[in-house]
C-alpha positions in Angstrom: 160.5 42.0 -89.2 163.4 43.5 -87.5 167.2 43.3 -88.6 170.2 41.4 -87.4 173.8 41.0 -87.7 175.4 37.6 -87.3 178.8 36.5 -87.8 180.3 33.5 -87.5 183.6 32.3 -87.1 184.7 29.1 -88.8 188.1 26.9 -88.6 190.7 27.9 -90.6 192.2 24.2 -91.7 189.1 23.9 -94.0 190.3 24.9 -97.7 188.4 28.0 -99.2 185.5 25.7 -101.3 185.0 24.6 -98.1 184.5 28.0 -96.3 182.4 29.0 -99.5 180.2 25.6 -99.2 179.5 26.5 -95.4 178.3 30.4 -96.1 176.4 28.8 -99.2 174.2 26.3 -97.0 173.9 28.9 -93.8 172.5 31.3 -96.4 170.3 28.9 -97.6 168.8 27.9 -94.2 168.1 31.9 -93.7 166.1 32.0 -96.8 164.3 28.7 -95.9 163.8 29.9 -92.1 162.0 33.0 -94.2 165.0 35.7 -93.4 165.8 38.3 -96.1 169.3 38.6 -96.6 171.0 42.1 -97.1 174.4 41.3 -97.1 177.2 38.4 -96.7 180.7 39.8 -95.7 183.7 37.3 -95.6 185.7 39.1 -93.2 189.0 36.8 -93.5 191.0 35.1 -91.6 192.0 36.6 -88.2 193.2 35.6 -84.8 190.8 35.3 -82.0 191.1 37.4 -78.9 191.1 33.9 -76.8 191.4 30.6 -77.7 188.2 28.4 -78.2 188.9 24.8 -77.9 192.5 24.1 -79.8 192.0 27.2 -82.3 194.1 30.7 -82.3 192.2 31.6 -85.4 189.1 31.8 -87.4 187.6 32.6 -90.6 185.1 35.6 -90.2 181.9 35.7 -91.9 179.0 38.3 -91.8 175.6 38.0 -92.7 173.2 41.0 -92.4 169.3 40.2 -92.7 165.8 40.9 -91.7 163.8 38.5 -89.9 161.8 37.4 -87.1 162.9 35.9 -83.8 161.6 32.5 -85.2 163.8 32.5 -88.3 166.9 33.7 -86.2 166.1 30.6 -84.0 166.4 28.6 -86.7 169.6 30.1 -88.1 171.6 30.0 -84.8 170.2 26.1 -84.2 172.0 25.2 -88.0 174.9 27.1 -86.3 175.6 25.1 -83.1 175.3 21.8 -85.2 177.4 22.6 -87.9 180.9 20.8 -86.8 183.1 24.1 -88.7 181.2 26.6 -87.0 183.9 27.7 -83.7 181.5 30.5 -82.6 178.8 32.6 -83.3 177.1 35.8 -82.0 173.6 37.3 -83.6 172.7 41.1 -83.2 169.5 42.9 -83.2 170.4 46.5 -85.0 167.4 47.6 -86.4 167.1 49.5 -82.1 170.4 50.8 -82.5 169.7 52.5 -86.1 166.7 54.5 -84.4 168.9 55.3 -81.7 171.8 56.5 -84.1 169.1 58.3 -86.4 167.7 60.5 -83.3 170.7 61.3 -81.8 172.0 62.7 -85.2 168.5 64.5 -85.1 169.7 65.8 -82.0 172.8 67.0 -82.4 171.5 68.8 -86.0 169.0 70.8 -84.0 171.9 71.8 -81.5 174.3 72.6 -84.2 171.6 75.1 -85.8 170.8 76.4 -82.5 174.5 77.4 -82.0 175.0 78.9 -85.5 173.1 82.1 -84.4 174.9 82.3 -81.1 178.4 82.3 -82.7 177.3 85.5 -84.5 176.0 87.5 -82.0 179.7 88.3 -80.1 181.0 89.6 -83.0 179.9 93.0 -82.8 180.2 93.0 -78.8 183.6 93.1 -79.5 184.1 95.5 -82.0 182.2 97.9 -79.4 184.8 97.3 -76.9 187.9 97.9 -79.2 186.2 101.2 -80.6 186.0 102.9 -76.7 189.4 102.5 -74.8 189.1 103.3 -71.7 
């Protein structure tokens, strides 16, 4: 099972039971479509970098979960034919947490490799101030 990221972006006119019904049935089709959800974010209400159809602005909602490519299918197919939803976009971050985790890994082994370096000019200098010449 790997882990995704979705938000969705629904129409602001709808009141906020509304907004809450909508995130309430999306996260039941996740747990029907066998995805294990980590996290639901309402993000608020923002204004949308372009417009999509006649809307300036859109509710924000995040879901975090692990699943298969079959249950994010399913997910993103509720999505399209939900009449509220404006857009939607689904992320696969499980790939970018490895890559996050190594190149901290990296930069750890760097850092401890430098720590001895920093030391060693120290007493190069003092040398050079003890013989004026």
């Amino acid at each position: 099972m790997h882990k995704y990221e979705l938000i969705f972006i629904v129409r602001t006119d709808l009141p906020d039971d509304e907004i809450d019904k909508v995130v309430s049935q999306m996260e039941g089709h996740a747990v029907a479509a066998n995805a294990k959800i980590e996290k639901i974010e309402k993000l608020g209400r923002r204004r949308l970098a372009y417009r999509v159809g006649r809307y300036r602005e859109g509710f924000y909602i995040l879901f975090v979960f692990e699943g298969d490519s079959q249950s994010v299918a399913v997910i993103e197919r509720r999505l399209k034919v939900t009449d509220t939803v404006i857009k939607f976009l689904t992320v696969r971050i499980d790939e970018e947490q490895k890559r996050a985790a190594k190149r901290a890994q990296e930069r750890a082994k760097k850092s401890a490799r430098a720590r001895p370096a920093k030391a060693s000019p120290a007493p190069a200098a003092s040398a050079a101030e003890s013989n004026p010449a």
